[in-house]
C-alpha positions as CSV (number, residue, x, y, z in Angstrom):
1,X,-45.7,-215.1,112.4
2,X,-43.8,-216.7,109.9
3,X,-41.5,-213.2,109.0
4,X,-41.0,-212.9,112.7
5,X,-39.2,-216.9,113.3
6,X,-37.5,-215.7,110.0
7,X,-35.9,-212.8,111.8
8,X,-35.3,-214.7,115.0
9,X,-33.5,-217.3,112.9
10,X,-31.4,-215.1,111.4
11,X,-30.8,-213.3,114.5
12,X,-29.4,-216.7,115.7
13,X,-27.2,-217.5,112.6
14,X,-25.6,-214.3,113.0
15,X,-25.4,-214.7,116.9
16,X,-23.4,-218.0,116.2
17,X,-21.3,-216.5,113.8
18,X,-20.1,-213.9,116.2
19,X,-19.7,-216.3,118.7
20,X,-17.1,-218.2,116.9
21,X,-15.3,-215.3,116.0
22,X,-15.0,-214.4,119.6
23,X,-13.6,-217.8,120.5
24,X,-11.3,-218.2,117.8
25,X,-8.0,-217.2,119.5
26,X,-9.0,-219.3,122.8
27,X,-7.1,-222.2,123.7
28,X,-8.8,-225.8,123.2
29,X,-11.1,-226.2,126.4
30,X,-11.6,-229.8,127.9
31,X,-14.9,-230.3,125.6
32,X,-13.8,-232.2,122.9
33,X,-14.1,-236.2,123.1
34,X,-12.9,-239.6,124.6
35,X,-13.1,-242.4,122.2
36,X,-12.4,-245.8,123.5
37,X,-12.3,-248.6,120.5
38,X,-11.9,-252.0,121.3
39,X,-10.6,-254.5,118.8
40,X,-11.7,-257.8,119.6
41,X,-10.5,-261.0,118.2
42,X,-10.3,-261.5,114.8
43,X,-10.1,-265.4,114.4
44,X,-8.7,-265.0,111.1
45,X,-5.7,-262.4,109.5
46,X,-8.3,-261.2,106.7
47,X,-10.7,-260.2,109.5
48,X,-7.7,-258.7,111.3
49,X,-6.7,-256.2,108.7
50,X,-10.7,-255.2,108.2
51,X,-11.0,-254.2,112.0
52,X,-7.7,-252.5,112.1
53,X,-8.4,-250.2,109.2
54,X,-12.0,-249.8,110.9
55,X,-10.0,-248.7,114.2
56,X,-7.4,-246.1,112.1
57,X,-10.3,-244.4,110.4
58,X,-11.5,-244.2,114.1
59,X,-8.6,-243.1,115.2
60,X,-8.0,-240.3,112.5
61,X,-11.6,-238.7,113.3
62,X,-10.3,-238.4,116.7
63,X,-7.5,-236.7,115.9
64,X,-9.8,-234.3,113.6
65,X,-11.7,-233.8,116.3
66,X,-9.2,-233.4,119.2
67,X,-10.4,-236.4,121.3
68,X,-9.0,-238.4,123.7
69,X,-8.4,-241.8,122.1
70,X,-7.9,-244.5,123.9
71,X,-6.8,-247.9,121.8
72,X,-7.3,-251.8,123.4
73,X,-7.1,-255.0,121.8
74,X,-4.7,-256.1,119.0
75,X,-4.5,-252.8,116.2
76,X,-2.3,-254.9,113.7
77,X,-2.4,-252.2,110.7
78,X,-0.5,-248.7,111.2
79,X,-3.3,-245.9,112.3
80,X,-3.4,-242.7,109.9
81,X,-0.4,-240.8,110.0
82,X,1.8,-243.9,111.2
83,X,4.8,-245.6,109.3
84,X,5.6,-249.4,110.4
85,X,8.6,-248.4,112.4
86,X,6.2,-246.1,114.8
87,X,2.8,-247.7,114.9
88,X,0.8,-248.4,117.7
89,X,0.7,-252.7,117.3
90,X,0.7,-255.1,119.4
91,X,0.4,-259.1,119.4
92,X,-2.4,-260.5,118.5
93,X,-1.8,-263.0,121.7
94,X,-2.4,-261.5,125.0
95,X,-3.1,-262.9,128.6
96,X,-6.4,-263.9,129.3
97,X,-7.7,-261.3,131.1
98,X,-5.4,-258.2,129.1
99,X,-7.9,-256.8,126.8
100,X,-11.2,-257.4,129.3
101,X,-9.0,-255.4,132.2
102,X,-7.5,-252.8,129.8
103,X,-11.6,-252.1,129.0
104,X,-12.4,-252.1,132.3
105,X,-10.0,-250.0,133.9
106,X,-10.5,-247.3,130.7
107,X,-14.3,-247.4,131.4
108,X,-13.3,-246.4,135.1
109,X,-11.2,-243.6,134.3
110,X,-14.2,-242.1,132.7
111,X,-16.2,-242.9,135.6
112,X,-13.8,-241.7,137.8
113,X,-14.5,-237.9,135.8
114,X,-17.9,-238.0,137.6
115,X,-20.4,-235.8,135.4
116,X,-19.5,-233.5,133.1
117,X,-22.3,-232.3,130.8
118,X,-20.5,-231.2,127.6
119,X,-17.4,-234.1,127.3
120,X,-18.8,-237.0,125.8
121,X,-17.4,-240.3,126.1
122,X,-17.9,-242.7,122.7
123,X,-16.9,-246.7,123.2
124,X,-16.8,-248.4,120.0
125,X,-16.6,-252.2,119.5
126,X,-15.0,-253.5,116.3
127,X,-15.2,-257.3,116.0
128,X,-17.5,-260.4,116.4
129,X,-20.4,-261.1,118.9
130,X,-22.2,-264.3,119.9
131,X,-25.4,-264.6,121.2
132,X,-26.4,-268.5,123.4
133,X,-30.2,-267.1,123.6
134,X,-29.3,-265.4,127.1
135,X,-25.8,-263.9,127.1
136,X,-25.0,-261.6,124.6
137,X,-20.8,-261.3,124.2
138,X,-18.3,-259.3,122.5
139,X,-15.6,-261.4,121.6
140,X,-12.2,-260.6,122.9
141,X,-8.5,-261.7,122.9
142,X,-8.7,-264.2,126.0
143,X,-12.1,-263.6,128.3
144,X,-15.1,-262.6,126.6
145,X,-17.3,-259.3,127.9
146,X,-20.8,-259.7,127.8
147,X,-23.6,-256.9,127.6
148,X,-24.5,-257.6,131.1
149,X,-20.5,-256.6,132.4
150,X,-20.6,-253.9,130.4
151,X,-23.4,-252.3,131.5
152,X,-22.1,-253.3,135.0
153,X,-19.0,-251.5,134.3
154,X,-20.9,-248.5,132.7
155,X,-23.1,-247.4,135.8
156,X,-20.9,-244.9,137.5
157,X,-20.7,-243.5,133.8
158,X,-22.0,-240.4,134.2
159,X,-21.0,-238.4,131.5
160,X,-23.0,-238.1,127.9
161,X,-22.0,-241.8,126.6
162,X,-22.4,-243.1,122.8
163,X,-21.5,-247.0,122.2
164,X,-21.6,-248.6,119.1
165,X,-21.4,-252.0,118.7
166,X,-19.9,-253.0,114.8
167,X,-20.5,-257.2,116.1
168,X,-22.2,-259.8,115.0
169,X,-25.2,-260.6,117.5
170,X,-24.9,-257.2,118.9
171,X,-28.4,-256.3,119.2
172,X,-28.9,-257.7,122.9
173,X,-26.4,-255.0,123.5
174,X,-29.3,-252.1,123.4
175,X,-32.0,-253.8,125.5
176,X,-28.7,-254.5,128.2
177,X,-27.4,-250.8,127.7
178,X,-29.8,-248.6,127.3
179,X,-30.5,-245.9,129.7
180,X,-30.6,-241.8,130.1
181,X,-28.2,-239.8,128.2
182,X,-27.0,-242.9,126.3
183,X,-27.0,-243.6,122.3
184,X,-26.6,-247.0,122.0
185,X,-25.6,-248.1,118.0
186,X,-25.7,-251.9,117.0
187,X,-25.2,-253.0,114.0
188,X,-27.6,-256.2,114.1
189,X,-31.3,-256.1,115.4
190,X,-31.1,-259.2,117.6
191,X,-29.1,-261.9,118.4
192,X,-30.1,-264.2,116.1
193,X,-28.1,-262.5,113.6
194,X,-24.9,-264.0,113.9
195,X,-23.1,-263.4,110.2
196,X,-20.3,-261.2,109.4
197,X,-21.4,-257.8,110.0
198,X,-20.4,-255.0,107.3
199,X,-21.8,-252.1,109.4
200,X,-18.6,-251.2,111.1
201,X,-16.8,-250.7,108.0
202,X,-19.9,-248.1,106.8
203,X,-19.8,-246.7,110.4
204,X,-15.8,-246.0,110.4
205,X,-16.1,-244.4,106.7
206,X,-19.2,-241.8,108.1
207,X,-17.4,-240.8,111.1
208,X,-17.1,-237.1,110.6
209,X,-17.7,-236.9,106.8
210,X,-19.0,-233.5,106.2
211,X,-21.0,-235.3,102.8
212,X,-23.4,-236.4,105.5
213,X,-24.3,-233.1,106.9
214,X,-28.2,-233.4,106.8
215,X,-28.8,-230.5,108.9
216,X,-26.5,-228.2,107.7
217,X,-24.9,-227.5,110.9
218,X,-21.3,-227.5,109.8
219,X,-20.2,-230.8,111.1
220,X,-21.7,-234.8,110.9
221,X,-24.2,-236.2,114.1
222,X,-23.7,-239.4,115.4
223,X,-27.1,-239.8,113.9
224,X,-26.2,-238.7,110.6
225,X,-23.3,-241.4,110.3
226,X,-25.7,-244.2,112.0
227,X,-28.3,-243.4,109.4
228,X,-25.3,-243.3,106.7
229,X,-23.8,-246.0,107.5
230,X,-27.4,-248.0,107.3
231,X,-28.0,-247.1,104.5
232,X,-24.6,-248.2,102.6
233,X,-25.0,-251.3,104.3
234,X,-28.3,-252.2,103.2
235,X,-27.3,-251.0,99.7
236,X,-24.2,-253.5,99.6
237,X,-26.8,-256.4,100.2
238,X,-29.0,-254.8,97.3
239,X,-26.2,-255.0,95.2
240,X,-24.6,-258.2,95.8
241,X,-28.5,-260.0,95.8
242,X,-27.9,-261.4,98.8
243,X,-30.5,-261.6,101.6
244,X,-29.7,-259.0,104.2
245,X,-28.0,-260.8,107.4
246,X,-28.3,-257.4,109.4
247,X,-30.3,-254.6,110.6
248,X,-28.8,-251.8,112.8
249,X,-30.6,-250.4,115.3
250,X,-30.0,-246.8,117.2
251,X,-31.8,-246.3,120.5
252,X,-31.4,-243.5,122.5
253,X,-34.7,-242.8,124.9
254,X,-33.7,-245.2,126.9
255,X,-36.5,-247.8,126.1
256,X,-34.3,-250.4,125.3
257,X,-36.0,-251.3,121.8
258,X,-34.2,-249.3,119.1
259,X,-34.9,-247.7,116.1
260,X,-34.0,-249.3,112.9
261,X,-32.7,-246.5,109.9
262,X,-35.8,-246.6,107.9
263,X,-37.8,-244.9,110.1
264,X,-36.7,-242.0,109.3
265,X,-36.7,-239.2,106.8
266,X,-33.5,-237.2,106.0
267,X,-32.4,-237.0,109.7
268,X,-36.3,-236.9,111.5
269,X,-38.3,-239.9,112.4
270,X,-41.7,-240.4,110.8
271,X,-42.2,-243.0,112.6
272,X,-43.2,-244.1,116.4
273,X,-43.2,-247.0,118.8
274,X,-46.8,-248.0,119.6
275,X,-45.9,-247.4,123.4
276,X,-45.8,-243.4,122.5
277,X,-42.2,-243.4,123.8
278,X,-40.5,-240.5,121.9
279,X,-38.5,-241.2,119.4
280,X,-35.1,-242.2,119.0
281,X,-32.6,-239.9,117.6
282,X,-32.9,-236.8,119.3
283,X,-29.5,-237.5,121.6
284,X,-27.9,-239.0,118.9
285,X,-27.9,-236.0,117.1
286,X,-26.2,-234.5,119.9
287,X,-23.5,-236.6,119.3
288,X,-20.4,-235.3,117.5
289,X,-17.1,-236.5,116.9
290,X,-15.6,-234.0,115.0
291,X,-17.2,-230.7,115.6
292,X,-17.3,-227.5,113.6
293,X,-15.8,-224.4,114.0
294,X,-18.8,-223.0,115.4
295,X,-19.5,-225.3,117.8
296,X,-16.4,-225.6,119.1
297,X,-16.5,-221.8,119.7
298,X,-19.8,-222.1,122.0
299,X,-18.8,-222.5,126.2
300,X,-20.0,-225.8,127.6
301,X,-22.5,-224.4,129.8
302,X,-24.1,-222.6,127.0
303,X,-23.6,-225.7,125.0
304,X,-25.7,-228.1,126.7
305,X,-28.3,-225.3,127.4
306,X,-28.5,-225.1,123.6
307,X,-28.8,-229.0,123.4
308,X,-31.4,-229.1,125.9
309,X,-33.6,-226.3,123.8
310,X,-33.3,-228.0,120.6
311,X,-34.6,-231.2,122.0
312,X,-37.7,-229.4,123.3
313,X,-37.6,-227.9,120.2
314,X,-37.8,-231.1,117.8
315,X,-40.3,-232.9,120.9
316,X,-42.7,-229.8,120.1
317,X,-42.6,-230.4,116.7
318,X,-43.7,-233.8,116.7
319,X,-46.9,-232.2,119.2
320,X,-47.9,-229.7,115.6
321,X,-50.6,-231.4,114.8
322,X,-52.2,-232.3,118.0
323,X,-51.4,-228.5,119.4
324,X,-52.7,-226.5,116.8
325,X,-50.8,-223.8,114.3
326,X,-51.3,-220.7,116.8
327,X,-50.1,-223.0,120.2
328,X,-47.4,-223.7,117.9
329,X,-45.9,-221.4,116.7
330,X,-46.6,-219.6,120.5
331,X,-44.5,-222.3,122.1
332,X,-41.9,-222.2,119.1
333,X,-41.2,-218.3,119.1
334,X,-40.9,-219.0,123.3
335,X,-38.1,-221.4,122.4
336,X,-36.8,-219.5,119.5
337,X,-36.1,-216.7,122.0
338,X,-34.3,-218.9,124.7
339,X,-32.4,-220.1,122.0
340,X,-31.1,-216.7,120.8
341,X,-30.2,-215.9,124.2
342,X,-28.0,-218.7,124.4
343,X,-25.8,-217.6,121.6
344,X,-25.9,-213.8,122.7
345,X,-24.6,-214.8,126.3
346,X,-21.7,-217.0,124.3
347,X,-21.5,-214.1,122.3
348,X,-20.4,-211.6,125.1
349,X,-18.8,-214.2,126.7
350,X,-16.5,-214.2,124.1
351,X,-16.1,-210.7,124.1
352,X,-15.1,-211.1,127.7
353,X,-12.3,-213.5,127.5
354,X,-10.5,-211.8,124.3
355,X,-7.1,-210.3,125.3
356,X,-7.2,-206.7,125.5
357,X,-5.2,-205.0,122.2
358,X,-2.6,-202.4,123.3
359,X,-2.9,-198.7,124.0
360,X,-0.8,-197.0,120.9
361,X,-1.0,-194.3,123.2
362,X,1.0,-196.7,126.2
363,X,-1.9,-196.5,128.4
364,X,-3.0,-199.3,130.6
């Protein structure tokens, strides 16, 4: 048994491989990305220039990965690839309602989309929170947006969505969020911590560093960076001897609890919540900003086909023990199989849409 899911995985690798050869010469589909990042107020110039450099390493992953970016709120520092003369700044006054509306009305031309299985939509918050023990807020230039309008502004969202909240307080943002096809990222575990949070600068250096490749799929999971990024921060607490002020949290299951980084191992969680939900970190791994060749090269369709496998794949994985070695690997060659597939049929659809080469003869 174990010979024969050696061959099938090798059948896939090389499956894969073809596939991206086929799609190299294609044109850039509509896949890749929208990133939204929202500055929020910094109350102070020191704190201004940390959330602007935050937003240009943002910005430059985008640009790696050929996403939509769209930019609100005050980006005082030049983004990658910008002189003074040319960058993207603005005041760090506004009207009241600027930043809040300019949020809104991006959030609506996602919605807007409708559903669209493969294009996933990121919203990143770079700034401070506040928590009064009811309303959680993100802090803004003028009106404030709590975690109850956002997720008011989010409903119609129907597209794969990833938010990550760098703010103080921000963990009220997961139990408000939370929901199916969402990874929701916040860098504090509850409310209650309300200090300076480091975890968006960790977060902004892991976006797309291929360092972090745990799985060595050719490109960096939004789990990957979360789990990075968790870990650098806890490690600057170790360092400095300071009690740690925050906790990040990833949920994406939709329970509304979260996951905090030291439940896992590498990139699987060894860990589960007592109310048997499964665990987090299956989406999020679905999650990529800047993708790899490779899977760039596989359709959309055939993409989130492939998504939805692996997820069954890593559920049944968790069900070994319980199942039994023989149910198991049953199951897994089953899955194994329909995961092949996949890549065959992106395999002759690339085949399909290369340009014929020309007759030397001067045939048609």
């Amino acid at each position: 048994m174990t010979r024969w899911l050696s061959m099938v995985a090798l059948v896939l690798a090389a499956r894969l491989a073809a596939a991206a050869v086929a799609h190299a010469t294609e044109t850039p589909d509509d896949n890749a990305a929208t990133v939204i990042v929202v500055v929020g107020a910094a109350g102070s110039d020191e704190y201004g220039k940390r959330f602007a450099e935050w937003a240009a390493r943002w910005k430059a992953a985008s640009e790696r990965g050929h996403a939509e970016f769209l930019a609100v709120g005050p980006h005082e520092a030049p983004f990658a690839g910008e002189t003074p003369e040319n960058a993207s700044t603005v005041s760090t006054e506004a009207p009241p309602q600027a930043d809040r509306d300019a949020l809104r009305e991006a959030i609506a031309k996602i919605a807007a989309r409708g559903a669209h299985v493969s294009r996933q939509t990121w919203i990143v918050l770079i700034g401070h929170g506040t928590f009064d023990g009811k309303k959680a807020k993100f802090n803004l230039r003028g009106a404030d947006v709590t975690a109850d309008e956002l997720a008011d502004w989010l409903k119609d969202v129907e597209s794969p969505l990833a938010i990550v909240n760098c703010a103080s307080a921000s963990g009220p943002f997961i139990n408000r969020l939370s929901g199916p096809n969402r990874a929701i990222v916040a860098a504090t575990k509850s409310g209650a911590q309300y200090n300076f949070a480091r975890f968006g600068d960790y977060m902004s250096a892991a976006i797309g560093d291929a360092a972090l490749d745990l799985d060595k799929d050719q490109q960096t999971s939004l789990l990957e960076e979360y789990l990075a990024a968790s870990a650098r921060t806890a490690e600057f607490y170790k360092q400095e001897a300071r009690l740690a002020t925050e906790h990040s949290l990833l949920d994406d299951n939709g329970d509304g609890l979260g996951t905090p980084a030291d439940w896992f191992r590498g990139f699987r969680a060894v860990r589960q919540a007592k109310s048997g939900a499964s665990a987090d970190g299956e989406l999020a791994a679905r999650f990529v900003l800047v993708r790899g060749g490779q899977e760039q090269a596989m359709p959309a369709e055939l993409a989130a086909m492939r998504d939805a496998i692996e997820i069954r794949i890593a559920r049944l994985r968790a069900q070994k023990q319980a199942l039994g070695e023989a149910e198991y690997y049953k199951r897994l060659e089953a899955m194994l199989i329909e995961l092949a597939a996949c890549y065959e049929e992106a395999e002759a659809a690339g085949e399909t849409a290369k340009p014929k080469a020309a007759d030397p003869n001067g045939g048609s």
